[in-house]
C-alpha positions in Angstrom: 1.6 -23.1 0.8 1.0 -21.3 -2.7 -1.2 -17.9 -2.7 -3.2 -17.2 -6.1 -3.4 -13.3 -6.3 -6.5 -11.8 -8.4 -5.8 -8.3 -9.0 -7.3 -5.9 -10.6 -4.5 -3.3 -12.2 -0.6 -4.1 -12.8 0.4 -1.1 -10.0 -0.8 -3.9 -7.2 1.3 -6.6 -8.9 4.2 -4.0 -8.3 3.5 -2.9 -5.0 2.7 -7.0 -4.1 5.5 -8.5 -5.3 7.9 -6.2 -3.2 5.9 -6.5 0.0 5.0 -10.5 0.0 8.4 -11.8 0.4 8.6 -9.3 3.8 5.0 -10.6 5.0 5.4 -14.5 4.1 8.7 -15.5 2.8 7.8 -19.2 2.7 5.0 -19.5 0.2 5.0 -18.9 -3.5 2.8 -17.1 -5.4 1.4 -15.9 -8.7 -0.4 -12.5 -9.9 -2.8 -12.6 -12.0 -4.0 -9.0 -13.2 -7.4 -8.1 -14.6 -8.2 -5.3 -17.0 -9.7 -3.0 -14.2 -12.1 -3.9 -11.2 -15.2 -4.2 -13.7 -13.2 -6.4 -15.6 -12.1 -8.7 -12.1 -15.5 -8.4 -10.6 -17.0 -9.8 -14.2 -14.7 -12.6 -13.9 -14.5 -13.7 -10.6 -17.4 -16.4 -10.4 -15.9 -18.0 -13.4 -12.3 -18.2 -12.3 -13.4 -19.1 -9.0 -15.3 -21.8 -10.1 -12.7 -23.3 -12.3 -10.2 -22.9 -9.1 -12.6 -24.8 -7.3 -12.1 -27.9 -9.4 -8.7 -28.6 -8.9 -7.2 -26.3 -6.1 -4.7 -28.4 -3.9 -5.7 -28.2 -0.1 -2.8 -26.0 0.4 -3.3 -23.4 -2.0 -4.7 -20.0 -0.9 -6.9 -17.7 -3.2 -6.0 -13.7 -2.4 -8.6 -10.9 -4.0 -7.7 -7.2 -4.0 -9.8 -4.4 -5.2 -10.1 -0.8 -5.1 -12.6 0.7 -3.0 -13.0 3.7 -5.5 -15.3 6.0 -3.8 -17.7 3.2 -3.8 -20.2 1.1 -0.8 -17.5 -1.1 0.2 -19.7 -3.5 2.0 -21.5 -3.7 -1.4 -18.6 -4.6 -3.3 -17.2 -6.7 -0.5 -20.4 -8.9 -0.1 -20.7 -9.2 -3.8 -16.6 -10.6 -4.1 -17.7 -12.9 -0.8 -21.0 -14.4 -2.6 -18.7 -14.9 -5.0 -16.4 -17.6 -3.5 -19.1 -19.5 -1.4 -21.6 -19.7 -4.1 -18.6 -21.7 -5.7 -18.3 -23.9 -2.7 -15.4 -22.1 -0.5 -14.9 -20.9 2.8 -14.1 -17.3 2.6 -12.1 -15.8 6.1 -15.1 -13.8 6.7 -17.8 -16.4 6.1 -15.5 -19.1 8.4 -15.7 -16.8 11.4 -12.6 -18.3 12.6 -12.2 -21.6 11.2 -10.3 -22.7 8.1 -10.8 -21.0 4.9 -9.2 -20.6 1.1 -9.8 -17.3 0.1 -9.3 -13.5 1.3 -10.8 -11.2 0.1 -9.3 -7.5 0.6 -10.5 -4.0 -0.3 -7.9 -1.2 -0.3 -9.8 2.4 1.0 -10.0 4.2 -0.9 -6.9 3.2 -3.4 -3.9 1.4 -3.2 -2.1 4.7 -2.8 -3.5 5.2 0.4 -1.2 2.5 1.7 1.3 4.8 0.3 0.4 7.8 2.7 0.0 5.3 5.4 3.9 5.1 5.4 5.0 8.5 5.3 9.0 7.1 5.9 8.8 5.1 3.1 7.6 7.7 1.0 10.1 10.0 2.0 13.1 7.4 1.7 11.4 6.4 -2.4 11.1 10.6 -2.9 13.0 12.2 -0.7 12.7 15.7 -2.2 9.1 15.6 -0.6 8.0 17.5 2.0 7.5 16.0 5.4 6.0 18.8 6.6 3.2 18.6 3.5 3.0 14.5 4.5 1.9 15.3 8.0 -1.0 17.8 7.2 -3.8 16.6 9.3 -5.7 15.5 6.0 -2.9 12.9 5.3 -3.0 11.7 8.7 -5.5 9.4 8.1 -4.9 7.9 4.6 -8.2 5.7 4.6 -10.1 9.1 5.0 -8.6 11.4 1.7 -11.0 12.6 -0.3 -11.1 13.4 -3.9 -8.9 10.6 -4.8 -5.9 9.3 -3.1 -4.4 8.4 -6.7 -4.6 12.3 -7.8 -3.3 13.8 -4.4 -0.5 11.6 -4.0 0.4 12.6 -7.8 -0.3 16.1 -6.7 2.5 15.9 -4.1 5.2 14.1 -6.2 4.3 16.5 -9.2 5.2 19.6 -6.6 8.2 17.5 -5.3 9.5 17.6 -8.6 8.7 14.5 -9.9 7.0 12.8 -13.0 5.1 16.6 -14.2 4.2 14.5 -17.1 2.0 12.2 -14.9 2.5 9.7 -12.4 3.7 6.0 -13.4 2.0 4.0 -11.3 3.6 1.0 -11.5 6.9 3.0 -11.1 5.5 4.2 -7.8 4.4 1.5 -6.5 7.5 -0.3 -6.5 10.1 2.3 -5.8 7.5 2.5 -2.4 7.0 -1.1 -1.7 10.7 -1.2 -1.9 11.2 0.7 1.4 7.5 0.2 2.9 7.5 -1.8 6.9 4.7 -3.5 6.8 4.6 -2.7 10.4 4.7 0.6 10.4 1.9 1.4 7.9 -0.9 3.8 9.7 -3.4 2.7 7.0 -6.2 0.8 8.9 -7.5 -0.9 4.9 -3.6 -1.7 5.1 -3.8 -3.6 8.5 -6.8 -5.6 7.9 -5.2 -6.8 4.3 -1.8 -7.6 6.2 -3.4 -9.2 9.4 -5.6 -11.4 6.6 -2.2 -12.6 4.7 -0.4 -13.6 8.1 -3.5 -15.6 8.9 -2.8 -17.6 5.8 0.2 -18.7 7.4 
């Protein structure tokens, strides 16, 4: 099996290509990164139709996008009419049955998956506090508000780290590096992780 990621910033190729191999180490796989969400969600119809013309039967179609503080069963219906209006079976629209493309939405950011795994942040950074990781509004790293981008900078920043801003890429895979897959508390996390293993 091969897996086609669409991806809307380089930080999830990062965090991806370190976390893949740990999920599905039999398939291979490409990233292909977009110039922002606006940018994937622009092109999606056309990529997806130009998939659909020569896709092997064995090739799997990922999409990942930021929630952003946005309706995400608005955005998530609009990447799922998406792929059926182009003529495939999505997870969601096969209730069950065999499909080509996943379609994923990471609440509210892909550094919420970070705060889901408080041990692998702690192992990446370890001059950060646990005690600040395990304040109640952390707990539950779907639920941050006000940006889960700026307050997981805000913690690194008073950890000691990157005061000149945070490189996400950097983050991303010094984190992925150390994540467990099983241990992440992020429920957007699950649901993207349960949705790769049913690939396999």
């Amino acid at each position: 099996m091969h897996i086609e990621f669409l991806l809307e910033e380089p930080s999830a190729e990062a965090f991806l290509k370190n976390l893949i191999p740990k999920l599905l180490p039999q398939p291979t796989f490409n990233f292909h990164v977009f110039s922002g969400k606006p940018d994937l969600l622009k092109k999606l119809p056309l990529r997806l139709r130009a998939y659909r013309r020569w896709i092997p039967d064995d090739w799997r179609i990922v999409v990942l996008v930021d929630e952003d503080r946005k309706d995400c069963h608005v955005l998530k219906t609009q990447i799922e009419q998406a792929a059926i209006a182009c003529g495939f079976a999505t997870k969601t629209s096969a209730r069950g049955g065999a499909f080509q493309v996943l379609n994923r939405i990471a609440i509210e950011e892909l550094e919420a998956w970070f705060f889901g795994d408080s041990e692998a942040v702690l192992k990446a950074y370890p001059k950060v506090s646990a005690r600040m990781l395990n304040k109640p509004k952390y707990q539950n790293s779907d639920a941050i508000t006000g940006g889960t981008a700026e307050a997981f900078e805000r913690i690194l920043k008073r950890a000691g780290y990157y005061s000149n801003g945070m490189p996400k890429i950097e983050v991303a895979t010094c984190i992925s590096t150390v994540m467990d897959y099983q241990r992440n508390l992020s429920r957007s996390f699950q649901v993207f992780k349960d949705g790769l293993l049913s690939l396999a």
